[in-house]
C-alpha positions as CSV (number, residue, x, y, z in Angstrom):
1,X,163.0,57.5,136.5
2,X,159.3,56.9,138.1
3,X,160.4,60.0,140.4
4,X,161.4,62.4,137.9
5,X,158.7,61.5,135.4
6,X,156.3,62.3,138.6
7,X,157.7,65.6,139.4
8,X,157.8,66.5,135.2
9,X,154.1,65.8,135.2
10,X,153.6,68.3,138.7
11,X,156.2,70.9,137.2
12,X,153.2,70.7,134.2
13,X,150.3,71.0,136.1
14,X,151.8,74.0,138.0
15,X,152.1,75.6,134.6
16,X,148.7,75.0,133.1
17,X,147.3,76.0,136.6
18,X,149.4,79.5,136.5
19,X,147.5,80.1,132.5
20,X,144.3,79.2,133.6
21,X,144.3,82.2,136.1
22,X,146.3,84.6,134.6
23,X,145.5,84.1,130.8
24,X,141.4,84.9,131.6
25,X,142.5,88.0,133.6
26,X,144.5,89.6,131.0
27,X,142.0,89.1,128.8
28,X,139.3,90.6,130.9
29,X,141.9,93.5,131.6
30,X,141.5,94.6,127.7
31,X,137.3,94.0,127.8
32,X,136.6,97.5,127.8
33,X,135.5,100.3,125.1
34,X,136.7,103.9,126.0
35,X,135.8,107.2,123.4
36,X,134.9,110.5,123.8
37,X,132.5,112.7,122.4
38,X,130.8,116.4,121.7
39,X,127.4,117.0,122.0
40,X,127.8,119.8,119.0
41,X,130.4,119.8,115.8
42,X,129.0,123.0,114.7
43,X,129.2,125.5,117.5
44,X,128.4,129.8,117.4
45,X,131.2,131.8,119.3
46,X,130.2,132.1,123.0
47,X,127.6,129.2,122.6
48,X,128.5,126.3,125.4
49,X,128.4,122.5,124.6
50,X,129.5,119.2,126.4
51,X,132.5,117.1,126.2
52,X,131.9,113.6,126.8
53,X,134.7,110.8,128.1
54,X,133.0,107.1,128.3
55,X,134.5,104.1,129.6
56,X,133.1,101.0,129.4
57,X,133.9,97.7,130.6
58,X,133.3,94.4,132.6
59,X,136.6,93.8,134.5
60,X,137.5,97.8,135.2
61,X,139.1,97.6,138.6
62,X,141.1,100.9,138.7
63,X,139.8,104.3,136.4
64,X,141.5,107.3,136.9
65,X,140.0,110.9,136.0
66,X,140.7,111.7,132.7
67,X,143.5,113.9,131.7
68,X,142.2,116.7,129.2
69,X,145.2,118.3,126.6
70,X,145.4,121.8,125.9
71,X,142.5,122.9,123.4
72,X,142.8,125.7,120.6
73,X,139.4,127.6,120.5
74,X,137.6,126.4,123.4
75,X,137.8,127.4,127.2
76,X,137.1,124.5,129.9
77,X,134.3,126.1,132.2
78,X,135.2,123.9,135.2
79,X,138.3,121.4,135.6
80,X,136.4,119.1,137.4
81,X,134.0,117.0,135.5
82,X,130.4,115.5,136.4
83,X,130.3,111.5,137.1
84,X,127.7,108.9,136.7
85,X,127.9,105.3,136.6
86,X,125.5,102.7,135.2
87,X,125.8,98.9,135.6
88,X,124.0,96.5,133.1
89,X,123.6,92.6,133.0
90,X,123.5,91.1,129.5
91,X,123.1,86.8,129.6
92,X,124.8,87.1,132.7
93,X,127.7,89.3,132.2
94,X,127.5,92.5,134.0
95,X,129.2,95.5,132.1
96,X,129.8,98.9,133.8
97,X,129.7,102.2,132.0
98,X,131.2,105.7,133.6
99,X,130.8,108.8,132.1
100,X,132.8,112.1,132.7
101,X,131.3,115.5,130.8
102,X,133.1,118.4,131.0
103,X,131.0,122.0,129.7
104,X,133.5,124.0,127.1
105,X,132.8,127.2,125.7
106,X,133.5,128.3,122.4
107,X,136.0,131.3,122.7
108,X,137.3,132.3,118.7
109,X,136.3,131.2,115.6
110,X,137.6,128.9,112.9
111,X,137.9,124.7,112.8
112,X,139.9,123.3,115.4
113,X,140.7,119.8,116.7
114,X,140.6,118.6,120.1
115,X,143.2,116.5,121.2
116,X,143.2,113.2,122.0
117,X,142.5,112.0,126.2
118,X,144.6,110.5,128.2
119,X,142.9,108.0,130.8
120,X,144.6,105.2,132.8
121,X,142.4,102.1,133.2
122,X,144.1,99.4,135.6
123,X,147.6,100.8,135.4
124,X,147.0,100.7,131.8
125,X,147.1,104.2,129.7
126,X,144.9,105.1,127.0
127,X,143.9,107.2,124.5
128,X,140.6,108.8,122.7
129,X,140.5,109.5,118.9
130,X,140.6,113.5,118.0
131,X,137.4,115.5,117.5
132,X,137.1,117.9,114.8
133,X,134.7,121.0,115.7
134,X,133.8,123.9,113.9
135,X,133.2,127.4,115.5
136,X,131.5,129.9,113.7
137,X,130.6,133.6,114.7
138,X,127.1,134.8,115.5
139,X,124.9,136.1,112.9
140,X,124.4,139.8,113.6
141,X,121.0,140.2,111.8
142,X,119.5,137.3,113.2
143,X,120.6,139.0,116.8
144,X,119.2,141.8,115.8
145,X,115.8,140.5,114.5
146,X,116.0,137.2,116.1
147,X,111.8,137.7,116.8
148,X,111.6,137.0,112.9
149,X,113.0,133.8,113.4
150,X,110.0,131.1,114.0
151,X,110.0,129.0,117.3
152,X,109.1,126.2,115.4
153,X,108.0,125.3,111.7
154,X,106.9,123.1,108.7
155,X,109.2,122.1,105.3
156,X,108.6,120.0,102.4
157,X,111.8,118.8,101.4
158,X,112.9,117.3,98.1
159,X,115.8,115.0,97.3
160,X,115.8,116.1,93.2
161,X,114.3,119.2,91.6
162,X,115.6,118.1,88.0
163,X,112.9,115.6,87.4
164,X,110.7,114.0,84.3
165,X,107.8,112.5,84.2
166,X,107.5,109.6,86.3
167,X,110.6,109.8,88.0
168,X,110.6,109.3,91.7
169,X,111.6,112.4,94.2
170,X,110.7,111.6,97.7
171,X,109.9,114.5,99.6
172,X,110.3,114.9,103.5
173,X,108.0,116.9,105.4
174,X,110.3,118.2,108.1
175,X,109.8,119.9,111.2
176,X,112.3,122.7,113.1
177,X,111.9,123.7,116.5
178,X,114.0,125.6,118.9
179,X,116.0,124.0,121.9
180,X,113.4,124.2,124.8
181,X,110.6,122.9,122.8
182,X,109.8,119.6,123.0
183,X,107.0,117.8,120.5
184,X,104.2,115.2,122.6
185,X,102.3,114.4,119.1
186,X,101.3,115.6,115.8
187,X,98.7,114.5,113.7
188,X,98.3,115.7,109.5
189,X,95.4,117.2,108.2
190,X,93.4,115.7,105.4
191,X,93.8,117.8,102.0
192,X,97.7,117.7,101.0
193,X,97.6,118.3,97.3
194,X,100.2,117.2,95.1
195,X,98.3,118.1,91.4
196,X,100.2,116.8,88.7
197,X,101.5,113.9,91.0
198,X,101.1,110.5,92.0
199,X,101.9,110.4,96.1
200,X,102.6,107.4,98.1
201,X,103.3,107.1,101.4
202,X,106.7,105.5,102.5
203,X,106.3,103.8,105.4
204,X,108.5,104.3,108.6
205,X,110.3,101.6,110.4
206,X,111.0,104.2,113.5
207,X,109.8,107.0,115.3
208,X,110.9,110.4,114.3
209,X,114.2,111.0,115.2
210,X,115.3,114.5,116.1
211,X,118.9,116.3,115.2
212,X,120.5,119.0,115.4
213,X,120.8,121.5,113.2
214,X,121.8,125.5,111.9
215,X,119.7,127.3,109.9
216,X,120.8,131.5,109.2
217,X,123.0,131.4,112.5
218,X,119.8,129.8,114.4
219,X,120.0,126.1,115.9
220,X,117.5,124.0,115.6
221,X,116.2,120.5,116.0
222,X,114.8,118.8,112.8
223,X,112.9,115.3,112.8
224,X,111.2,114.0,109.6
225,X,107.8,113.1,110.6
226,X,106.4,111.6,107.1
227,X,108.0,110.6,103.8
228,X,106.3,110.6,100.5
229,X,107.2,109.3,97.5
230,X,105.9,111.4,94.4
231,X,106.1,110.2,90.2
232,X,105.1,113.6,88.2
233,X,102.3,113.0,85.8
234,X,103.3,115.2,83.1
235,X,105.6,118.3,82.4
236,X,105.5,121.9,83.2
237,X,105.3,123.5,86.1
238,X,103.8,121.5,89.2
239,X,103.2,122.8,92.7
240,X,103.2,120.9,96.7
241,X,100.3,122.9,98.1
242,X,100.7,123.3,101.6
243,X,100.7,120.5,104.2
244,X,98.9,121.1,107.2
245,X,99.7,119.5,110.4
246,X,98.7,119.9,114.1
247,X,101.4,119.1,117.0
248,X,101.2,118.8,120.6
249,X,104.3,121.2,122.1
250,X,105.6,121.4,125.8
251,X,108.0,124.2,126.0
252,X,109.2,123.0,129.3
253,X,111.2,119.9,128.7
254,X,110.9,117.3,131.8
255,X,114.6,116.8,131.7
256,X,117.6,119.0,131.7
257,X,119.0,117.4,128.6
258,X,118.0,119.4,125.9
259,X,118.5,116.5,123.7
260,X,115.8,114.1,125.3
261,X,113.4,111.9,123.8
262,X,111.7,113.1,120.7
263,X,108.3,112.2,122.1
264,X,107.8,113.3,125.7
265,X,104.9,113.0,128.3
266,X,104.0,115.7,130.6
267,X,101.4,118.5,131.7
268,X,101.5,122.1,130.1
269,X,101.1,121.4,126.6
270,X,99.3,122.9,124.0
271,X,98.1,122.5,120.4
272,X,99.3,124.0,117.6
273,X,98.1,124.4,113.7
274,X,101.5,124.8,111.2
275,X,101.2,124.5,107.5
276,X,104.6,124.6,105.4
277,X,105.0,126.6,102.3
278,X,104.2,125.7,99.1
279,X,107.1,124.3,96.7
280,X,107.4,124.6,93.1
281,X,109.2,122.0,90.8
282,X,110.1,122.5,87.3
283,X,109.4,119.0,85.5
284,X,110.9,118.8,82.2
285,X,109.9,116.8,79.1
286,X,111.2,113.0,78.6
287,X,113.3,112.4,75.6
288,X,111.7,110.9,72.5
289,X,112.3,106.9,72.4
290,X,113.5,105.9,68.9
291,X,111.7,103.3,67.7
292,X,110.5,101.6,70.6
293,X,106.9,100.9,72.5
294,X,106.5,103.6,75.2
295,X,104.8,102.1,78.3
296,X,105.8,105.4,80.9
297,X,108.4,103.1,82.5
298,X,110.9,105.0,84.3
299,X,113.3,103.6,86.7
300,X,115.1,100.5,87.5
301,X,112.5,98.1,85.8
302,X,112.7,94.8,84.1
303,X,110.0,93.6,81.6
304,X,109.0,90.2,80.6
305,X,106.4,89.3,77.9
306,X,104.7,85.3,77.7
307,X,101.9,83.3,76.3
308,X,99.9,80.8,79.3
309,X,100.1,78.2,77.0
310,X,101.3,77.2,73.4
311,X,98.3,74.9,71.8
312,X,95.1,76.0,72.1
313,X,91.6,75.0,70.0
314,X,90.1,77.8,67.7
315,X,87.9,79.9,70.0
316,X,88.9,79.2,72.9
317,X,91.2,82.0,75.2
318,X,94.8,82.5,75.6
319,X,96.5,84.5,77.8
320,X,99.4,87.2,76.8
321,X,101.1,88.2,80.3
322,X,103.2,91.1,80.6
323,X,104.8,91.8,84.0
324,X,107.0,94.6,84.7
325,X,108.8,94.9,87.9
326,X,112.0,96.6,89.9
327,X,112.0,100.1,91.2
328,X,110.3,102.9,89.6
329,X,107.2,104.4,88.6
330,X,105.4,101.1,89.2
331,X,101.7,102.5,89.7
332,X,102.0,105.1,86.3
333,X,103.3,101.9,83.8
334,X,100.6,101.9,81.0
335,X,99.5,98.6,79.5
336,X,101.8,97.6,76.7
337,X,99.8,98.5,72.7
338,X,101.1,95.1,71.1
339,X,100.7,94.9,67.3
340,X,98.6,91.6,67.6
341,X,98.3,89.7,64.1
342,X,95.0,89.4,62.5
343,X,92.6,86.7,63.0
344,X,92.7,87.7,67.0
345,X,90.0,88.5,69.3
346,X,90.5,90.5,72.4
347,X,89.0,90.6,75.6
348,X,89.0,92.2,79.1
349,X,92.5,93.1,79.7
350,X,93.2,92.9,83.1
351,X,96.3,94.7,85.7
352,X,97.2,93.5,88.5
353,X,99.6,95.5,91.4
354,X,102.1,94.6,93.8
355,X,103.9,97.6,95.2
356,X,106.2,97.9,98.4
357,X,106.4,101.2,100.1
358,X,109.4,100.3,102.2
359,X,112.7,102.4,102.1
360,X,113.2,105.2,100.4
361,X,111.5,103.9,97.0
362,X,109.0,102.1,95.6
363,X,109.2,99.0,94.4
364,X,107.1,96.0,93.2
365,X,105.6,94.6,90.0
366,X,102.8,95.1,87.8
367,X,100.6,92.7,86.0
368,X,99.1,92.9,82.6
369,X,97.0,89.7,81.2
370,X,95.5,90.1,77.8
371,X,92.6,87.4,77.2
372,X,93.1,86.6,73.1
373,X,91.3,84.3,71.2
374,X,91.7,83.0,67.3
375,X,89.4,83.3,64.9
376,X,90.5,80.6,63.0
377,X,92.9,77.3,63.4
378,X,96.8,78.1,62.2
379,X,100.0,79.2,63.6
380,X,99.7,82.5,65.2
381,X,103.3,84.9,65.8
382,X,102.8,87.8,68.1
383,X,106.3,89.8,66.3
384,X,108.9,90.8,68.5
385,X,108.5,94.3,70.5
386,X,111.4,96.7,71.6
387,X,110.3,98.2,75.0
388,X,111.7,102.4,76.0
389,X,112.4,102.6,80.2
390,X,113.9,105.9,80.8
391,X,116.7,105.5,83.4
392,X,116.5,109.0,86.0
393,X,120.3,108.5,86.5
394,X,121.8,108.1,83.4
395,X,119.4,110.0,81.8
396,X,118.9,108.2,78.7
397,X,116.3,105.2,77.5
398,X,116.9,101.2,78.3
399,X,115.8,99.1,75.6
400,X,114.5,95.8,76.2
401,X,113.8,93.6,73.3
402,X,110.9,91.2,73.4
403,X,111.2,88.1,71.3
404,X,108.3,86.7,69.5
405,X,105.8,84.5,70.5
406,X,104.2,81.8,68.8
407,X,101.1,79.4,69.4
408,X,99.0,76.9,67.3
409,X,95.2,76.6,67.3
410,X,93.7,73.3,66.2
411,X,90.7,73.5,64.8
412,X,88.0,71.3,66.8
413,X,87.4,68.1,64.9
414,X,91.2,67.1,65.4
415,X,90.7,67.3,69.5
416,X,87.2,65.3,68.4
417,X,88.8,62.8,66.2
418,X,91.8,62.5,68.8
419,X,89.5,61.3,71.2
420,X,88.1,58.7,69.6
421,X,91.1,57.5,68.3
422,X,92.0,53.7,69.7
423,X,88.1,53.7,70.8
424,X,85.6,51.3,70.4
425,X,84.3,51.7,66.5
426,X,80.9,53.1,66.0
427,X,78.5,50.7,63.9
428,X,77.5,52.2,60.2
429,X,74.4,53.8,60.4
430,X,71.2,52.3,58.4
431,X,68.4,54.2,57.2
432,X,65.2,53.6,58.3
433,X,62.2,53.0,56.4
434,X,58.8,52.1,56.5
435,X,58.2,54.6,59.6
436,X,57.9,57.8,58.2
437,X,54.8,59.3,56.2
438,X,55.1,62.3,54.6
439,X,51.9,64.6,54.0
440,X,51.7,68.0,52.4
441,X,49.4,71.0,52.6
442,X,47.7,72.1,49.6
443,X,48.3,75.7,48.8
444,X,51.2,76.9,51.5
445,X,53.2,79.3,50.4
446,X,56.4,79.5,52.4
447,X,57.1,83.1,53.0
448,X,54.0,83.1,55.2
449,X,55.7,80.8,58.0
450,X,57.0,82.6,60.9
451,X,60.1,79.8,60.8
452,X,61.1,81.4,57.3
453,X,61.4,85.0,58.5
454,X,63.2,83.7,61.7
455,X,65.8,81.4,59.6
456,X,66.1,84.6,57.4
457,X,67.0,87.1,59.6
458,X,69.0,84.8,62.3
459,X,72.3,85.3,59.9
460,X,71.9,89.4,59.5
461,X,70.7,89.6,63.1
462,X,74.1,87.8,64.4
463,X,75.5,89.2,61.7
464,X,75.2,92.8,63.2
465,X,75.4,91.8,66.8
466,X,79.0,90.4,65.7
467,X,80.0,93.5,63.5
468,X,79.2,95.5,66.7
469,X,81.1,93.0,69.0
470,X,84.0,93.9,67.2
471,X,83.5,97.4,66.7
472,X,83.5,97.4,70.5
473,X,86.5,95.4,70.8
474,X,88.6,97.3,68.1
475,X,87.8,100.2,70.0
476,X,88.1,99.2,73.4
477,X,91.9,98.0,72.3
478,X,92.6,101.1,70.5
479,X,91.0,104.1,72.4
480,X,92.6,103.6,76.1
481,X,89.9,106.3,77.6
482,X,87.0,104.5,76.2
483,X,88.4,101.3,77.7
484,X,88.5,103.0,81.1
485,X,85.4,104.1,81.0
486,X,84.2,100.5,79.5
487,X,85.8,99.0,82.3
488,X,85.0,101.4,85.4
489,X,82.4,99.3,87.2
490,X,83.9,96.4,86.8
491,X,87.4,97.8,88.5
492,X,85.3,99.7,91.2
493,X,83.6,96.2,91.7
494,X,87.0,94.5,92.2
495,X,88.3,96.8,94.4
496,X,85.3,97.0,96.8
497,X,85.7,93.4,96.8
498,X,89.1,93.6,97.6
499,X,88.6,95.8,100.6
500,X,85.6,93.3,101.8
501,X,88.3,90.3,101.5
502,X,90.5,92.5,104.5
503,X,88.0,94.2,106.4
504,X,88.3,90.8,108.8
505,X,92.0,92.0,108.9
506,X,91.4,94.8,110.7
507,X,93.8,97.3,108.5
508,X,91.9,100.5,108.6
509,X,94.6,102.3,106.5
510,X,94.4,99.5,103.6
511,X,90.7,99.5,103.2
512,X,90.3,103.0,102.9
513,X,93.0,103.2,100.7
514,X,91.2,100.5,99.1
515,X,88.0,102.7,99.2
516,X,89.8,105.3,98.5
517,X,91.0,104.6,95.0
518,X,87.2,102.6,94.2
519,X,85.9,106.0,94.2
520,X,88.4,108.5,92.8
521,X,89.4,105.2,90.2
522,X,85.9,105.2,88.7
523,X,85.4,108.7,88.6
524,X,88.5,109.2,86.6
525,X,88.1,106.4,84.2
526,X,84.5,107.4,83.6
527,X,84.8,110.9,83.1
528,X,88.5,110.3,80.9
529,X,90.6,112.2,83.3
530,X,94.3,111.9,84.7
531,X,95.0,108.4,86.3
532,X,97.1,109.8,89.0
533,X,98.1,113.0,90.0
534,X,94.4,114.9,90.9
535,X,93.8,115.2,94.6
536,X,90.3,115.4,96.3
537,X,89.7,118.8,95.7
538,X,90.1,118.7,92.2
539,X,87.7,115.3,92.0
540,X,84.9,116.9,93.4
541,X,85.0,119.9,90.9
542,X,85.4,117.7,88.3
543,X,82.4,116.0,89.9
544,X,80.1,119.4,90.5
545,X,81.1,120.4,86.4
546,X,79.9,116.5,85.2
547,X,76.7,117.4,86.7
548,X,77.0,115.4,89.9
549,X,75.3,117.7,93.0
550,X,73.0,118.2,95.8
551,X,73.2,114.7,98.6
552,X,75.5,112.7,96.1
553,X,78.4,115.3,96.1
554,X,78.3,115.8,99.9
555,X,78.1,111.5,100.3
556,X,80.9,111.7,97.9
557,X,83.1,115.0,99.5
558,X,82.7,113.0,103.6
559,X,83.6,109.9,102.1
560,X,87.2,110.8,100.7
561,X,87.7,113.0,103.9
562,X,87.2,109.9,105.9
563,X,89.3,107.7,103.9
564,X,92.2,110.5,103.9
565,X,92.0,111.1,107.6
566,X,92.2,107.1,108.7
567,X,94.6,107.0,106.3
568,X,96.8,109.1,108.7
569,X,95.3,107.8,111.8
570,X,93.5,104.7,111.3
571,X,91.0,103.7,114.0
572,X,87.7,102.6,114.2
573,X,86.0,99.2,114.0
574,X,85.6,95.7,112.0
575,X,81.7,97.2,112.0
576,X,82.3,100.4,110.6
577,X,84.7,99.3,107.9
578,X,81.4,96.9,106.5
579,X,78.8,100.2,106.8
580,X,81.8,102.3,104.9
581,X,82.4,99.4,102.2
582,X,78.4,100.0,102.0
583,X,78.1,103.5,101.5
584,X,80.8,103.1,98.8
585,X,79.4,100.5,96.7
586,X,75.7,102.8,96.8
587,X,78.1,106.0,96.0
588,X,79.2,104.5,93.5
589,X,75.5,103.0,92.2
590,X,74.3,106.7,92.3
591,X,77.6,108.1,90.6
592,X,77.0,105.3,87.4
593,X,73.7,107.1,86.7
594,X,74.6,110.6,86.7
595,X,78.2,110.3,85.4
């Protein structure tokens, strides 16, 4: 028995010694990817393109040529294909790729399918997936006045042209160029105006990427180079001036693959100035809201109303917090006109942004604080509001109801009287006597003493100074361009101080977009014009009409071509930012006395 339980145990050994090796190599045998591809799906009778076969793998021993089927449409220029071979190492693991490209011509027209390719990989056959092609035939008139067809140029391209107010359209600028042209650099030109819209600039993850594409019977390549996001400011009919934009072109390209790298380097190139056309959008009107607080919401947008605290002591401030966030028209959203009960006072509302440019929208959240104060001791009930957001894809209002909101105000003695309570008990107060002597002046007649007229007209004095207060107030609360005007140093103050709280930072584009808005914010708000939608142009003849000329208007005309130049390249230094963030806050100085 100890002899056959002996030779069991080899018989098993043998066994797991035999998987060990062959399990891992039949594995290996199936490690490999294999897929063929054309370098065009859209191709012009006569026009040549490539056909691509790919294996790769990390235990390919044995890979025979690949076997092409018969193909409707196309012609094979040569049977025998071009090779190349590329090894890579990975963590260890080294994976080779071969390549085999075959050059086809188109021969008739219509849509045809190429057949799947046969390829044997270690005794092993397999096959490719089909590849559906088009062929189309040449266009005549572009043959025959091919010169009218641009090398290269400039399109503003929008993803919606049936648009409201405040609805996002992002609009590519894209540029075409012909095969043989390859772009080193391009750099836009300050003055792009949008009028009528609010622009912000998406930001890219990635360099341009360029594709191929047919325009008239023409191919070109097309790469989006910048992305905007625009929110119409009102209705009617709103044109995208031209954007101007200056490349850097090689029409040589260093490699024979006419689909290299976007951005090349090389000799031989020269600058060139392109501006695309102008585009016109129809914006209509939004639909009335029925019975709801309009705010310009539109978009994906939540909106949430509360009080900072629910006790508070007669006099003292309380703040109402609005905050709307989500996608959407984030920088248009107007401050929220609450029907606030009597017996409030209000002060200094404030708004606070947070937007991200990331994507293909805008998103973010805006703050709106309300400083309120009562009059009086009671309960106070700010009633329940019914918020409108207009929804671009349904095309129809989103009603959010917000509840009430209540708070008490304690008039002061009880906070005085809770203190005290459980305290030590104050001994009863005694009159004094025996100190005082009184003495009068013969013949004084009251009205005489300076301390009578000052006791009388104390009361009207404070009197008007508080009917005035709250004239202000009332007004400020009710007459939104007053407010804006009201409020316009104090919002050019916070921004400046904003852009001196980053300038260590070293983000040239945020503090001259910072800059930026400090100066084209308080003009706006002081002279009661468009928050969004006016480009730089339009500010300075605003600007030259309001009186404002000679060395303030030039200051104020280099300053916003600075800050929209960095803002497409941003360079310079910690230094510079400071002497900038100084020449805005004594532009501004010199604006508040003339506007």
């Amino acid at each position: 028995m100890k002899k056959i339980g002996n030779l069991f145990s080899a018989i098993k050994l043998i066994l797991f010694t035999g998987l060990a090796i062959l399990l891992p190599q039949q594995a290996l045998a199936q490690d490999y990817t294999f897929e063929a591809t054309v370098s065009e799906n859209r191709i012009f009778v006569g026009e040549q393109f490539t056909l691509s076969v790919e294996v790769s793998g990390s235990s390919m021993r044995n890979v025979s040529l690949p076997v092409l089927p018969d193909m409707n449409g196309v012609r094979v220029l040569s049977g025998t294909p071009s090779r190349s071979t590329s090894i890579s190492i990975v963590n260890a693991r080294t994976s080779t790729t071969t390549a085999y490209t075959y050059t086809l011509i188109a021969s008739e027209t219509g849509t045809f399918t190429i057949p799947p390719i046969t390829i044997e990989i270690d005794g092993e056959e397999r096959q490719t997936e089909p590849i559906r092609i088009e062929i189309i035939a040449n266009n005549q008139m572009t043959q025959e006045g091919g010169s009218e067809q641009p090398d290269i140029f400039l399109q503003i391209e929008v993803d919606e042209t049936n648009i409201v107010p405040g609805q996002q359209i992002v609009a590519n600028l894209t540029l075409y160029f012909k095969q043989g042209i390859e772009i080193t650099s391009f750099q836009p030109n300050a003055g792009w105006r949008t009028d009528g819209f609010w622009k912000e600039e998406l930001q890219n993850d990635r360099q341009p990427q360029a594709e191929s594409t047919i325009i008239d019977g023409v191919r070109y390549r097309s790469a989006v180079l910048i992305r905007y996001a625009l929110f119409p400011s009102r209705s009617g009919e709103l044109t995208l001036s031209e954007f101007p934009l200056t490349l850097g072109v090689r029409t040589q390209p260093s490699r024979n693959d006419p689909f290299g790298s976007f951005f090349g380097a090389g000799a031989n190139q020269r600058r060139v100035s392109l501006e695309s056309e102008p585009v016109q959008l129809t914006v209509r009107n939004l639909p009335t809201a029925n019975n709801a607080l309009s705010i310009n919401a539109v978009g994906e947008l939540r909106v949430d109303r509360r009080l900072s605290r629910r006790e508070v002591i007669s006099g003292e401030t309380i703040e109402l917090i609005t905050t709307v966030e989500g996608t959407g028209n984030i920088p248009l959203i107007r401050m929220p006109g609450y029907d606030l009960p009597d017996g409030l006072e209000i002060y200094s509302p404030q708004e606070v942004s947070n937007i991200e440019r990331r994507g293909n929208s805008i998103s973010g959240n805006k703050t709106f604080t309300e400083l309120i104060a009562p009059r009086a001791p009671g309960r106070y009930e700010i009633p329940s509001e019914r918020i409108a957001v207009f929804n671009p894809q349904t095309r129809s209002y989103r009603y959010i109801s917000l509840p009430a909101l209540q708070f008490n105000a304690n008039a002061p003695a009880e906070r005085q009287l809770s203190s005290n309570a459980g305290g030590s008990q104050l001994g009863r107060l005694q009159p004094v006597t025996g100190l005082a002597v009184w003495s009068t002046r013969e013949n004084s007649i009251i009205y005489q003493s300076i301390w009578f007229w000052l006791l009388f007209l104390l009361p009207l004095i404070a009197l008007g100074v508080s009917y005035q207060r709250k004239r202000l107030r009332v007004r400020l609360h009710k007459d939104r361009f007053f407010a804006r005007a009201h409020y316009a140093d104090d919002v050019a103050s916070q921004r400046i101080n904003h852009a001196k709280s980053i300038v260590d930072e070293g983000d040239a584009k945020e503090v001259y977009n910072t800059l930026h808005k400090a100066v084209s914010g308080y003009i706006t708000d002081k002279l009661s014009l468009p928050e969004a939608g006016l480009s730089d142009q339009e500010l300075l003849f605003k600007t030259d009409e309001a009186g404002v000329n000679g060395q303030i208007q030039k200051n104020l005309r280099t300053l916003l071509d600075k800050c929209a130049t960095i803002n497409y390249a941003p360079t310079g230094s910690v230094s510079d930012f400071r002497s900038d963030i100084e020449k805005t806050e004594r532009l501004i100085k010199e604006l508040k006395e003339t506007l």
